[in-house]
PDB file of N, CA, C and O in Angstrom:
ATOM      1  N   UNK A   1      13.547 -42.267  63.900  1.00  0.00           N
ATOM      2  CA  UNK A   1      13.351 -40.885  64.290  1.00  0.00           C
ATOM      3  C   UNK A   1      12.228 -40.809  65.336  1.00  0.00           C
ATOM      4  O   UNK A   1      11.364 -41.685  65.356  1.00  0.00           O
ATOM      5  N   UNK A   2      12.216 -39.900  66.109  1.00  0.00           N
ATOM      6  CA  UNK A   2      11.281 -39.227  67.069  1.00  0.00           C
ATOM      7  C   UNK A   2      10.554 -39.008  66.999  1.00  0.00           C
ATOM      8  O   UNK A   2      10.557 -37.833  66.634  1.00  0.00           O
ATOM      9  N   UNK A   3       8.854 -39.644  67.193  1.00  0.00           N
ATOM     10  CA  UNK A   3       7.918 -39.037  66.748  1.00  0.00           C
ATOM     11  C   UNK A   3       6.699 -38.229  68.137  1.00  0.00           C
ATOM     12  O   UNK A   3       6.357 -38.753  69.197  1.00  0.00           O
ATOM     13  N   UNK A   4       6.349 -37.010  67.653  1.00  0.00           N
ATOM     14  CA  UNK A   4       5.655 -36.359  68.303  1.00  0.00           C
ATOM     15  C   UNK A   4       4.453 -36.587  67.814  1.00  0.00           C
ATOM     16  O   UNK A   4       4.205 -36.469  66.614  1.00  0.00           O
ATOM     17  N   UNK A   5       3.380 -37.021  68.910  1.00  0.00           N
ATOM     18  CA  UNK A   5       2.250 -36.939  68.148  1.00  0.00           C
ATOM     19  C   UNK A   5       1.090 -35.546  69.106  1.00  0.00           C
ATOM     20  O   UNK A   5       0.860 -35.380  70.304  1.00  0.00           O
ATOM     21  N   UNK A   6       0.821 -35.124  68.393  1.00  0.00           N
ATOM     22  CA  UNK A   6       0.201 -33.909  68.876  1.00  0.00           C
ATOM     23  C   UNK A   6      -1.564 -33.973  68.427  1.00  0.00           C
ATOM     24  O   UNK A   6      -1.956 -33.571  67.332  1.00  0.00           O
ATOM     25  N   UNK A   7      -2.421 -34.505  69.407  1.00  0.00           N
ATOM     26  CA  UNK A   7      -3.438 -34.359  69.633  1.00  0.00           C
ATOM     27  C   UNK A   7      -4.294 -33.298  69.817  1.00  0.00           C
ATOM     28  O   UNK A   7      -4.582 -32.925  70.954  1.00  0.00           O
ATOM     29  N   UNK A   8      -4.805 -32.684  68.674  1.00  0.00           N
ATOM     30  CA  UNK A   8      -5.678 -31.204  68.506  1.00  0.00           C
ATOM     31  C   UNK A   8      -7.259 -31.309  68.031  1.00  0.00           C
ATOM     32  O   UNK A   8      -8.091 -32.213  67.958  1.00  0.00           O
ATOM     33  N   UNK A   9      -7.238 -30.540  67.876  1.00  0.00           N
ATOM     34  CA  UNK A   9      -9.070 -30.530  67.639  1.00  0.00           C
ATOM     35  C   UNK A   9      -9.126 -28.949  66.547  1.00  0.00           C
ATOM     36  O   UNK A   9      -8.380 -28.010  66.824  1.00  0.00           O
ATOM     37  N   UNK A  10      -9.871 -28.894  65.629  1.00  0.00           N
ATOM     38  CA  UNK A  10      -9.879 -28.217  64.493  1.00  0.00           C
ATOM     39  C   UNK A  10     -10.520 -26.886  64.956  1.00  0.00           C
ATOM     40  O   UNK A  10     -11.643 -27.052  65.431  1.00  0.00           O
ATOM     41  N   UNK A  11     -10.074 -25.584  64.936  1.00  0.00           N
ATOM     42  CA  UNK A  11     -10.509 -23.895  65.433  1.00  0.00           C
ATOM     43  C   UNK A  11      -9.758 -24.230  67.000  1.00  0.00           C
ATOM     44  O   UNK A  11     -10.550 -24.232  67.943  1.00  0.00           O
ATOM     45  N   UNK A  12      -8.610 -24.449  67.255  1.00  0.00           N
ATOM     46  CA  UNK A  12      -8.454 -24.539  68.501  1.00  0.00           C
ATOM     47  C   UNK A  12      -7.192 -24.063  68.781  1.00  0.00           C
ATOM     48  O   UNK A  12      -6.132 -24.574  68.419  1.00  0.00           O
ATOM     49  N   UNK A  13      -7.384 -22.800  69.611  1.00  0.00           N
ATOM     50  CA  UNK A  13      -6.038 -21.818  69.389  1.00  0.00           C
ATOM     51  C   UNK A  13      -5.084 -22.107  70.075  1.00  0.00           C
ATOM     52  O   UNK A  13      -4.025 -21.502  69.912  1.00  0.00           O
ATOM     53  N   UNK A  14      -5.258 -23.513  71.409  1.00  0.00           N
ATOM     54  CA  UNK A  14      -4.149 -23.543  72.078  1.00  0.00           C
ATOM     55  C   UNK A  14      -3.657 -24.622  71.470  1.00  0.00           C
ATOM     56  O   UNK A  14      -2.761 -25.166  72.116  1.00  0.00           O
ATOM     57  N   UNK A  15      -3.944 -25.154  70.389  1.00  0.00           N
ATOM     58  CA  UNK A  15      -3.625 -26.070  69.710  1.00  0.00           C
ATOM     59  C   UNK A  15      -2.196 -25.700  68.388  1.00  0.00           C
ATOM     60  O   UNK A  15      -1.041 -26.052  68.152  1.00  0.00           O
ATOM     61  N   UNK A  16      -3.011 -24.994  67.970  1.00  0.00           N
ATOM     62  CA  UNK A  16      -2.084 -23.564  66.932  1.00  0.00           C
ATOM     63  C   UNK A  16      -1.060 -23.489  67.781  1.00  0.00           C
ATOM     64  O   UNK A  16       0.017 -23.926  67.377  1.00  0.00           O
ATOM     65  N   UNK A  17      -1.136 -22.955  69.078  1.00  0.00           N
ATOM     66  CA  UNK A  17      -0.030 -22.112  69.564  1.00  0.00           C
ATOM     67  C   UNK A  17       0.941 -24.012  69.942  1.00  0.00           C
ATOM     68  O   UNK A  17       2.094 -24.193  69.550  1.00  0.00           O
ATOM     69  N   UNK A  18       0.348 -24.835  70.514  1.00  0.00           N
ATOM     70  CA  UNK A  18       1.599 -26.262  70.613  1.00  0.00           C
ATOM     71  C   UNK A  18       1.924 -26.467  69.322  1.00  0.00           C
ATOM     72  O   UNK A  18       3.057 -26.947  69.344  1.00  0.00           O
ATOM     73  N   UNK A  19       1.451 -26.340  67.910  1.00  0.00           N
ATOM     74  CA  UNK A  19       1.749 -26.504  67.231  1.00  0.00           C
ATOM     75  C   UNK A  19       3.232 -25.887  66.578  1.00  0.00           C
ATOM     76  O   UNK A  19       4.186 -26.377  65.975  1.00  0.00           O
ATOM     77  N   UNK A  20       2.949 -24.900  66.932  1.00  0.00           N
ATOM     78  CA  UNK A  20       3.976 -23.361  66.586  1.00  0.00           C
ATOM     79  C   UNK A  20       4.903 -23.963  67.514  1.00  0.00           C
ATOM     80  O   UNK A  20       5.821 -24.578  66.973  1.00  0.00           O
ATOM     81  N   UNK A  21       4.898 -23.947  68.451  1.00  0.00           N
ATOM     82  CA  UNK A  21       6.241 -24.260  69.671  1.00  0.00           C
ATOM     83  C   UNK A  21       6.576 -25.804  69.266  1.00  0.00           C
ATOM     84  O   UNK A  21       7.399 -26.134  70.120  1.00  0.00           O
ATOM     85  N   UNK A  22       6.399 -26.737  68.547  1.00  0.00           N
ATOM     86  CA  UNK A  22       6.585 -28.047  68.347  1.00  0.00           C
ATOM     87  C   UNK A  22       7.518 -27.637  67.176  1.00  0.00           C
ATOM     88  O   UNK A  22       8.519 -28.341  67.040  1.00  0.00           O
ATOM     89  N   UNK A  23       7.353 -26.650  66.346  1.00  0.00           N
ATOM     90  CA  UNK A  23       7.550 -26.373  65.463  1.00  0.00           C
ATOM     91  C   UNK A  23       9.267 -25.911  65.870  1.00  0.00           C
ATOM     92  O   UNK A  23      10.357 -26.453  65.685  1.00  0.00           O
ATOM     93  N   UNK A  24       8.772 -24.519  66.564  1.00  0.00           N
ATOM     94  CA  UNK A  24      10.169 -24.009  66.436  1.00  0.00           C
ATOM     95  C   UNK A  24      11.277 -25.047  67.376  1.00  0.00           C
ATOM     96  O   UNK A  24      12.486 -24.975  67.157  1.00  0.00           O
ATOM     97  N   UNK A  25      10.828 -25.810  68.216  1.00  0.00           N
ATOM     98  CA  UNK A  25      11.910 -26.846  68.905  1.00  0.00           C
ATOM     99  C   UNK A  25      12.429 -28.035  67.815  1.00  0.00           C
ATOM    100  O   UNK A  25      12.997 -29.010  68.307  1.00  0.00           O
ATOM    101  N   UNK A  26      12.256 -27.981  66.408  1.00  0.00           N
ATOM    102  CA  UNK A  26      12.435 -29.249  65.833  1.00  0.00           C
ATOM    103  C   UNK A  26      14.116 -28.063  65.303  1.00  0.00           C
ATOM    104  O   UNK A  26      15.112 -28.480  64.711  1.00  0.00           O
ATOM    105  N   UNK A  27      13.950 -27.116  65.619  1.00  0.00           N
ATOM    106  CA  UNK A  27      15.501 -26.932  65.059  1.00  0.00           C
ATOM    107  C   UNK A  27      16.659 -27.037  66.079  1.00  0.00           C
ATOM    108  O   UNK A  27      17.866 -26.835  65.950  1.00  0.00           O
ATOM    109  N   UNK A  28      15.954 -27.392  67.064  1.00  0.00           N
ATOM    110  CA  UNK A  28      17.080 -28.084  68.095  1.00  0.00           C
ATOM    111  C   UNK A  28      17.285 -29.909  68.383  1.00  0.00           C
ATOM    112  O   UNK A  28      18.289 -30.520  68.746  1.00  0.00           O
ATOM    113  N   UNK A  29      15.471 -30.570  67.949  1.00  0.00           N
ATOM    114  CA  UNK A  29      16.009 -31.080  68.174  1.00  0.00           C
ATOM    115  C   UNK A  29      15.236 -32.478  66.752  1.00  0.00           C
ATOM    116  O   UNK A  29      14.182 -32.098  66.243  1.00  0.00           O
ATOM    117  N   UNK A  30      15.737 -33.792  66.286  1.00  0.00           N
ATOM    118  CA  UNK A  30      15.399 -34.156  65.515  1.00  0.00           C
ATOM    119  C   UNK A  30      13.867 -34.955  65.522  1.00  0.00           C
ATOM    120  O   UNK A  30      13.982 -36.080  66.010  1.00  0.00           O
ATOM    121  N   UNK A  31      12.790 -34.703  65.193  1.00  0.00           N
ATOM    122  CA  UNK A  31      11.796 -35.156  65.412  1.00  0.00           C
ATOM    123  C   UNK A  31      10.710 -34.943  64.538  1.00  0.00           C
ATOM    124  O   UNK A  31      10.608 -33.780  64.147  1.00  0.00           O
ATOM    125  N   UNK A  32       9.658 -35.948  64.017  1.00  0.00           N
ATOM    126  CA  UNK A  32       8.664 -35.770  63.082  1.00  0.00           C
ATOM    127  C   UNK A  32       7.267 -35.218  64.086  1.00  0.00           C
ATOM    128  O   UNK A  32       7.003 -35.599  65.226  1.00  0.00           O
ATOM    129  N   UNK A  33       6.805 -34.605  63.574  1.00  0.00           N
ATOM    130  CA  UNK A  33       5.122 -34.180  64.016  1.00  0.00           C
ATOM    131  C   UNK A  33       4.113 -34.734  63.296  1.00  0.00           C
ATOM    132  O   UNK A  33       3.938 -34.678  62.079  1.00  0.00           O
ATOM    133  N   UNK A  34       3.246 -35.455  64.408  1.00  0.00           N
ATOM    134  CA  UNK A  34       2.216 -36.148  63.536  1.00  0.00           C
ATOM    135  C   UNK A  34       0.841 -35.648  64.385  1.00  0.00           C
ATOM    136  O   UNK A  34       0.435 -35.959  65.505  1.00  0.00           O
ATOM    137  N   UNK A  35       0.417 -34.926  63.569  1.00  0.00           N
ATOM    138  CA  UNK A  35      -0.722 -33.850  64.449  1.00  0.00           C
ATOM    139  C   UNK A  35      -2.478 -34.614  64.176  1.00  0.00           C
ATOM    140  O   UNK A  35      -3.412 -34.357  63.417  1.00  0.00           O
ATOM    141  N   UNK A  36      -2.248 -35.539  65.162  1.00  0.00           N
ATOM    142  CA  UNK A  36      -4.446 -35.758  65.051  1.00  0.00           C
ATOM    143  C   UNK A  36      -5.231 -35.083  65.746  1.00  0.00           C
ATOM    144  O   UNK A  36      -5.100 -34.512  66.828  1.00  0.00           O
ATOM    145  N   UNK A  37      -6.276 -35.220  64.855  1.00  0.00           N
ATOM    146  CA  UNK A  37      -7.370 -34.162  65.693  1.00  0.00           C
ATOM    147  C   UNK A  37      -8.738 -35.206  65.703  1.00  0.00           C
ATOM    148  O   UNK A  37      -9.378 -35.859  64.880  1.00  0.00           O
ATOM    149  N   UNK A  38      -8.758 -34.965  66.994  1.00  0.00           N
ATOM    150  CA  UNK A  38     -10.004 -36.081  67.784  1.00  0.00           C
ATOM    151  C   UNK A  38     -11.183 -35.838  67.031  1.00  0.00           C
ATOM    152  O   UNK A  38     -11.940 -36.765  66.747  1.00  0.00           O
ATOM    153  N   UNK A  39     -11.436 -34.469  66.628  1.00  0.00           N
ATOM    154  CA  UNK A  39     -12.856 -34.328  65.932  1.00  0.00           C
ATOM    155  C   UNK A  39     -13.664 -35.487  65.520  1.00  0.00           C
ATOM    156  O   UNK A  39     -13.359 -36.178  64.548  1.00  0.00           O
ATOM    157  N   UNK A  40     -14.500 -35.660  66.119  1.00  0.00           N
ATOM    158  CA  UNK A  40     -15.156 -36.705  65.782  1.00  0.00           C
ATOM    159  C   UNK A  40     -15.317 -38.363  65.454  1.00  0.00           C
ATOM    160  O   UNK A  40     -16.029 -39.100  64.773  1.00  0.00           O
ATOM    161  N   UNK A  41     -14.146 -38.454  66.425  1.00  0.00           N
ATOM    162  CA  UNK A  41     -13.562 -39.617  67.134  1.00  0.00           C
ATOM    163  C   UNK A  41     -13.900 -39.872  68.559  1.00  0.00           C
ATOM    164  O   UNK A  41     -13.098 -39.498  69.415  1.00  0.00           O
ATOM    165  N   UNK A  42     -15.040 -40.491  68.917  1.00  0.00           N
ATOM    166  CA  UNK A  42     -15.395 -40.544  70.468  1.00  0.00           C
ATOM    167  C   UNK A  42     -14.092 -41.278  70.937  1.00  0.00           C
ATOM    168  O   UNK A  42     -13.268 -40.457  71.340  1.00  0.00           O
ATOM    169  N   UNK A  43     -13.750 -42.298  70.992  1.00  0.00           N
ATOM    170  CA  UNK A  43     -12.730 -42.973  71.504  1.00  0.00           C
ATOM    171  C   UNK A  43     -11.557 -42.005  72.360  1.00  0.00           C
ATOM    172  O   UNK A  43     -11.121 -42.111  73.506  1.00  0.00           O
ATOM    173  N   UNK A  44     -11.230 -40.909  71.132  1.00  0.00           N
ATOM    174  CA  UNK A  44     -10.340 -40.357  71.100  1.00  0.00           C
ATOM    175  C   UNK A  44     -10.679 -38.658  72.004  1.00  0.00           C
ATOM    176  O   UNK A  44      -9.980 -38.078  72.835  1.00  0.00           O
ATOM    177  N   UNK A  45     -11.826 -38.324  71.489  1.00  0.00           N
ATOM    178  CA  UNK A  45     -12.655 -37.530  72.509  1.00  0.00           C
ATOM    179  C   UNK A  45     -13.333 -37.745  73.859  1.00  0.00           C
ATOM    180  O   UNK A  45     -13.861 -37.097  74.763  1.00  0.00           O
ATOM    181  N   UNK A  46     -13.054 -38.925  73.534  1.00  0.00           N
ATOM    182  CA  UNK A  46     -13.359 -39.335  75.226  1.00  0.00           C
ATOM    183  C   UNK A  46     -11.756 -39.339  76.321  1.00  0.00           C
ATOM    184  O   UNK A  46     -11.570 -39.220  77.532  1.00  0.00           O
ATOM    185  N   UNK A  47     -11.074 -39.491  75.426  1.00  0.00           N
ATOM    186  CA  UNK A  47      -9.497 -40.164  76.511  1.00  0.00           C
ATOM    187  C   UNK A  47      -9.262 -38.366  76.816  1.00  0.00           C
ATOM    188  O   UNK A  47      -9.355 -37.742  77.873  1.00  0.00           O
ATOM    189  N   UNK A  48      -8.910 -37.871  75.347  1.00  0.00           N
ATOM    190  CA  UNK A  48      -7.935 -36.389  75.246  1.00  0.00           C
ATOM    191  C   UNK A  48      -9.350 -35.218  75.086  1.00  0.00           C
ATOM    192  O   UNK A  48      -8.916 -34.070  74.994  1.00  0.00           O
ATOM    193  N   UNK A  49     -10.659 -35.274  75.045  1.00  0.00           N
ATOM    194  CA  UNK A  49     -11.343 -34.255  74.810  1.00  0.00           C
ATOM    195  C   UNK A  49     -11.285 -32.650  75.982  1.00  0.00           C
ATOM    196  O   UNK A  49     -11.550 -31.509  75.605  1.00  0.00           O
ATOM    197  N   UNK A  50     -11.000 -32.928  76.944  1.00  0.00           N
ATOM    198  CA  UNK A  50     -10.811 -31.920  78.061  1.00  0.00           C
ATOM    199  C   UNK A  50      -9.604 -31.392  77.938  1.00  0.00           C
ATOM    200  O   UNK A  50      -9.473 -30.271  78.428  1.00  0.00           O
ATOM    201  N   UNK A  51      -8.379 -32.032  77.259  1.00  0.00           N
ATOM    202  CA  UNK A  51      -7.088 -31.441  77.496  1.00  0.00           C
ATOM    203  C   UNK A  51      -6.387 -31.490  76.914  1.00  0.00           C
ATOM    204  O   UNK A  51      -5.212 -31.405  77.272  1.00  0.00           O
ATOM    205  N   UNK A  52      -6.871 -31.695  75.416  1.00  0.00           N
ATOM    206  CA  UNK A  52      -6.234 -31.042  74.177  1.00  0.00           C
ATOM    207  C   UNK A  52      -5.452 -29.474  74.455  1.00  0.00           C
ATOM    208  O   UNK A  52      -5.729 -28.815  75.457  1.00  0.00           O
ATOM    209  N   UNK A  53      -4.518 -29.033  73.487  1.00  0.00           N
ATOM    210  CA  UNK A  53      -3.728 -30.338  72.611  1.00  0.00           C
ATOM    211  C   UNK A  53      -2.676 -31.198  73.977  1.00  0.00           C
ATOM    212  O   UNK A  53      -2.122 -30.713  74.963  1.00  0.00           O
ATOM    213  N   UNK A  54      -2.744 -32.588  73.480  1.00  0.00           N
ATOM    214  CA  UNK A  54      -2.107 -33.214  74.282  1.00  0.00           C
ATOM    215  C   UNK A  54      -0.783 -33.816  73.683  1.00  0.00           C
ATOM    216  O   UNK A  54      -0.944 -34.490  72.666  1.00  0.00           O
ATOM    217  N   UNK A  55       0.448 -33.684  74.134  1.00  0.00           N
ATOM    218  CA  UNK A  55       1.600 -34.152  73.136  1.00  0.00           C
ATOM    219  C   UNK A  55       1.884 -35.507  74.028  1.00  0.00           C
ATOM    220  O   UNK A  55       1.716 -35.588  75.245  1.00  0.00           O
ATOM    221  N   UNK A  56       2.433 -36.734  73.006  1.00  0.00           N
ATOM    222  CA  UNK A  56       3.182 -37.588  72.937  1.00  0.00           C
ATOM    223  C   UNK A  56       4.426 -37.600  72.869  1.00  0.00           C
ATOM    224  O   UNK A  56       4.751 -36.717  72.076  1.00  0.00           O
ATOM    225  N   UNK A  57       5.511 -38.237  73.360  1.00  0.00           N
ATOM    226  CA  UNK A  57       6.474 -38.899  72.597  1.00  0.00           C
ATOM    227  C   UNK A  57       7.095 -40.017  72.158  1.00  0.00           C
ATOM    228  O   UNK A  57       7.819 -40.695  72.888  1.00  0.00           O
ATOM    229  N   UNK A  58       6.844 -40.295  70.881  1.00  0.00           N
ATOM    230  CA  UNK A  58       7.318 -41.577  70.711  1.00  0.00           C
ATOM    231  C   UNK A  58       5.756 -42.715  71.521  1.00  0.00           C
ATOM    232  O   UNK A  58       5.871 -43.861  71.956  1.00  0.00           O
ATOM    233  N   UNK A  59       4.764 -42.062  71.483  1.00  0.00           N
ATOM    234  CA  UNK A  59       3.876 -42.799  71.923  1.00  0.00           C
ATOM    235  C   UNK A  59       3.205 -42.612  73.960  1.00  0.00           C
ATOM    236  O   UNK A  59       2.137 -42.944  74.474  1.00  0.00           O
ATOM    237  N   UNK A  60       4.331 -42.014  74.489  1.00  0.00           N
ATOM    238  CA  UNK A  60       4.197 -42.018  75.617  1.00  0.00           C
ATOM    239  C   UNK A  60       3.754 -40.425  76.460  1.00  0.00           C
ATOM    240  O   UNK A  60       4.720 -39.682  76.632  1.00  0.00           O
ATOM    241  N   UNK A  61       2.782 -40.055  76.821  1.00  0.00           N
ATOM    242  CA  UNK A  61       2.184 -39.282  77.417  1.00  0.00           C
ATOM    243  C   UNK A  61       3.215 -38.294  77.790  1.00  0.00           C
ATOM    244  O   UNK A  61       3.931 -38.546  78.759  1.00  0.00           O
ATOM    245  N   UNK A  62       3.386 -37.099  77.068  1.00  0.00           N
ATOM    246  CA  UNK A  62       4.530 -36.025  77.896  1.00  0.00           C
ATOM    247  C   UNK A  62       3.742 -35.071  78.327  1.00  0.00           C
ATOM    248  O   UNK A  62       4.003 -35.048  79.530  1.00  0.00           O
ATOM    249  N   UNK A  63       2.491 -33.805  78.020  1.00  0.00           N
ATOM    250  CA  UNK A  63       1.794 -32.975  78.565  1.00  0.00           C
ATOM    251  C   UNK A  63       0.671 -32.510  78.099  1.00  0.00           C
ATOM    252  O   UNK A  63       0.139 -33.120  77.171  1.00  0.00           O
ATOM    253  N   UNK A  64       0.239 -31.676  78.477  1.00  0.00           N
ATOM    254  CA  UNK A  64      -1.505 -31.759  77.694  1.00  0.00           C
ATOM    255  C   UNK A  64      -1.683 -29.400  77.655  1.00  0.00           C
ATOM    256  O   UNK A  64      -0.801 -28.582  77.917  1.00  0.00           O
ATOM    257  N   UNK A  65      -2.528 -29.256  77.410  1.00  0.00           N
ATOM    258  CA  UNK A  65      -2.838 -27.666  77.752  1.00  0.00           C
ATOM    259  C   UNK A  65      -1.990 -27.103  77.055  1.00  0.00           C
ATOM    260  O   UNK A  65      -2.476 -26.144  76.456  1.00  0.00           O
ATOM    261  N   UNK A  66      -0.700 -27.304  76.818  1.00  0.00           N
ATOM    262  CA  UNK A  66       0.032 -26.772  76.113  1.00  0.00           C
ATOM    263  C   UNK A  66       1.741 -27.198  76.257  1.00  0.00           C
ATOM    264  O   UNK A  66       2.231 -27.936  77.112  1.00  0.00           O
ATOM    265  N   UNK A  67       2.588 -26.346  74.924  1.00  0.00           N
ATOM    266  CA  UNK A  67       3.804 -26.850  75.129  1.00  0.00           C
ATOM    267  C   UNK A  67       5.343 -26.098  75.684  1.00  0.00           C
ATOM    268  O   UNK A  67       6.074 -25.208  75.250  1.00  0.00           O
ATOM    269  N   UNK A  68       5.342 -26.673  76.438  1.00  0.00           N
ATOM    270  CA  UNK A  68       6.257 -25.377  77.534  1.00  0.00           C
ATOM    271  C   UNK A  68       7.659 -26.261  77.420  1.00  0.00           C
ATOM    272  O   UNK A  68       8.022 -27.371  77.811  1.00  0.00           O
ATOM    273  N   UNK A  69       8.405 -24.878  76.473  1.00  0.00           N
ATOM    274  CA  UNK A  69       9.266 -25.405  75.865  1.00  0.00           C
ATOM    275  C   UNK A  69      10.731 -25.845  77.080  1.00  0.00           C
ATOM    276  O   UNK A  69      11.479 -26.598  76.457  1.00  0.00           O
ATOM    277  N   UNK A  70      10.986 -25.729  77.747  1.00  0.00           N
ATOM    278  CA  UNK A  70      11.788 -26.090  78.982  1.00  0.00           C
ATOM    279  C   UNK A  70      11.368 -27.269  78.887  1.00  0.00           C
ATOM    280  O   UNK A  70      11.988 -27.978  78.094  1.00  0.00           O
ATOM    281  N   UNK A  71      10.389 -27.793  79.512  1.00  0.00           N
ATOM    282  CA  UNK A  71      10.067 -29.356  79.901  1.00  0.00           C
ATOM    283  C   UNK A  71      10.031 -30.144  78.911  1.00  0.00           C
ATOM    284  O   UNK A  71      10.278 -31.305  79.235  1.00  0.00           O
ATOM    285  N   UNK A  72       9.722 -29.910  77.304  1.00  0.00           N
ATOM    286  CA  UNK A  72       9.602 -30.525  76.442  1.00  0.00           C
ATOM    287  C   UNK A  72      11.621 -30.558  76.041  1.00  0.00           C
ATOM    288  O   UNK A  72      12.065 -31.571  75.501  1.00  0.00           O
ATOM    289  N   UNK A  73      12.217 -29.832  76.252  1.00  0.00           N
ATOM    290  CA  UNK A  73      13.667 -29.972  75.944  1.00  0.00           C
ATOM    291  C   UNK A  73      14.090 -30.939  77.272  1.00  0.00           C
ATOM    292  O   UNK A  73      14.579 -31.912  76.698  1.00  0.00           O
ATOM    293  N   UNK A  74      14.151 -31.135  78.298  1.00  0.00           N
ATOM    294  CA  UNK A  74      14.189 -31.905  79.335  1.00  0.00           C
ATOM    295  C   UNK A  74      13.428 -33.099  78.523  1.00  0.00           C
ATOM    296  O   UNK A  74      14.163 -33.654  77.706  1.00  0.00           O
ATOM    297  N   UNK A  75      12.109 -33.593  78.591  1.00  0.00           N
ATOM    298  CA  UNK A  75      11.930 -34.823  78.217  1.00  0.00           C
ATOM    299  C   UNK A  75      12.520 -35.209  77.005  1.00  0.00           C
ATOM    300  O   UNK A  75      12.854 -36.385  76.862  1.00  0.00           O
ATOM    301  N   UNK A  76      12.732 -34.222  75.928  1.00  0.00           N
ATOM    302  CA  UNK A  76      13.591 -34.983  74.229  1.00  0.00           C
ATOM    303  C   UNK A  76      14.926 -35.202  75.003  1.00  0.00           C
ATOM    304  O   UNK A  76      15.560 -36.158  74.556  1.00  0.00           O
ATOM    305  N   UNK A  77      15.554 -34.513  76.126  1.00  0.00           N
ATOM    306  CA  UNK A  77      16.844 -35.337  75.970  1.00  0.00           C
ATOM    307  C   UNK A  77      17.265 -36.167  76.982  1.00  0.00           C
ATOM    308  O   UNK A  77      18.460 -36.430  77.119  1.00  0.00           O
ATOM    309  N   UNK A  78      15.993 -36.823  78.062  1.00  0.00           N
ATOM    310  CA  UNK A  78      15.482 -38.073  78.868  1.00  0.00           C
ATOM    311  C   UNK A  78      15.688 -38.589  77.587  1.00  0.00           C
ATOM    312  O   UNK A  78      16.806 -38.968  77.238  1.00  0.00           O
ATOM    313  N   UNK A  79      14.911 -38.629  77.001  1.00  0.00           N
ATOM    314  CA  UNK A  79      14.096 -39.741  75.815  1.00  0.00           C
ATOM    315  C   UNK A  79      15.368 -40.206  74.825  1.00  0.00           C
ATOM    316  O   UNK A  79      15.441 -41.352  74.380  1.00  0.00           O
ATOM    317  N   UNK A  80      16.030 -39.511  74.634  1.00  0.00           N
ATOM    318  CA  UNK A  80      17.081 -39.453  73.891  1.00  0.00           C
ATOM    319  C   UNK A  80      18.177 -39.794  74.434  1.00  0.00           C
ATOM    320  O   UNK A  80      19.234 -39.558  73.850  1.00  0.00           O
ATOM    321  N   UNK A  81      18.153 -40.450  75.725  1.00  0.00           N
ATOM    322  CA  UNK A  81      19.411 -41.107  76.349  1.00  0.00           C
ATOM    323  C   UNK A  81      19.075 -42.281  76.464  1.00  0.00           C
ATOM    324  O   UNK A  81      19.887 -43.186  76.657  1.00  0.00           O
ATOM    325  N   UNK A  82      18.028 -42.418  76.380  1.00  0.00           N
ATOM    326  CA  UNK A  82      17.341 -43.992  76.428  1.00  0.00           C
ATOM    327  C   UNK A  82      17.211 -44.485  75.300  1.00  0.00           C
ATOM    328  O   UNK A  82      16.608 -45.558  75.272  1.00  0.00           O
ATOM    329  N   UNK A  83      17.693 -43.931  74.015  1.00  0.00           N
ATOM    330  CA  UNK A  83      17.627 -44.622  72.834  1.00  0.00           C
ATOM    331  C   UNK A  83      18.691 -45.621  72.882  1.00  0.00           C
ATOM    332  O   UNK A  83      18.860 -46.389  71.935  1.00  0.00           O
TER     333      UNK A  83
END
C-alpha cells in the first residue's frame, strides 16, 4: 500500500488543514497516512522546519505549505502507474 507521510509540527493550522485534505482524498484513492511531527527533532527541523507540513509519497518529496488536492490526484496516479 501507499504510504503518505505527512510532516507537521504540533498547534499548526496549516498542518490540520493537509491533514483534513489527506484525509478526504483517501476515499478516492488507496493510501495509509503516517503523520510526523518534527517537534523537537533538529535533524528533522532543520531539513522540513520552514515548510511544514511537507507531504511524501511513498518516501519521495511531493509538496510542502500545503495540500492542493488536483496535484496530489495527478501525482497518486503518476505514482500508481509506476507500480
Amino acid at each position: 500500500m501507499t504510504v503518505v507521510t505527512l510532516y507537521s509540527r504540533h498547534n499548526c493550522h496549516l498542518c490540520e488543514q493537509a491533514l483534513q485534505e489527506l484525509e478526504k482524498l483517501q476515499s478516492e484513492f488507496s493510501f495509509e497516512i503516517q503523520e510526523k511531527f518534527i517537534d523537537g527533532d533538529s535533524k528533522l527541523e532543520y531539513e522540513y522546519g520552514e515548510q511544514v507540513p511537507v507531504t511524501l509519497i511513498d518516501g519521495k518529496r511531493h509538496d510542502f505549505f500545503k495540500v492542493d488536492p488536483d496535484r496530489f490526484r495527478l501525482a497518486m496516479q503518476e505514482h500508481h502507474r509506476h507500480q
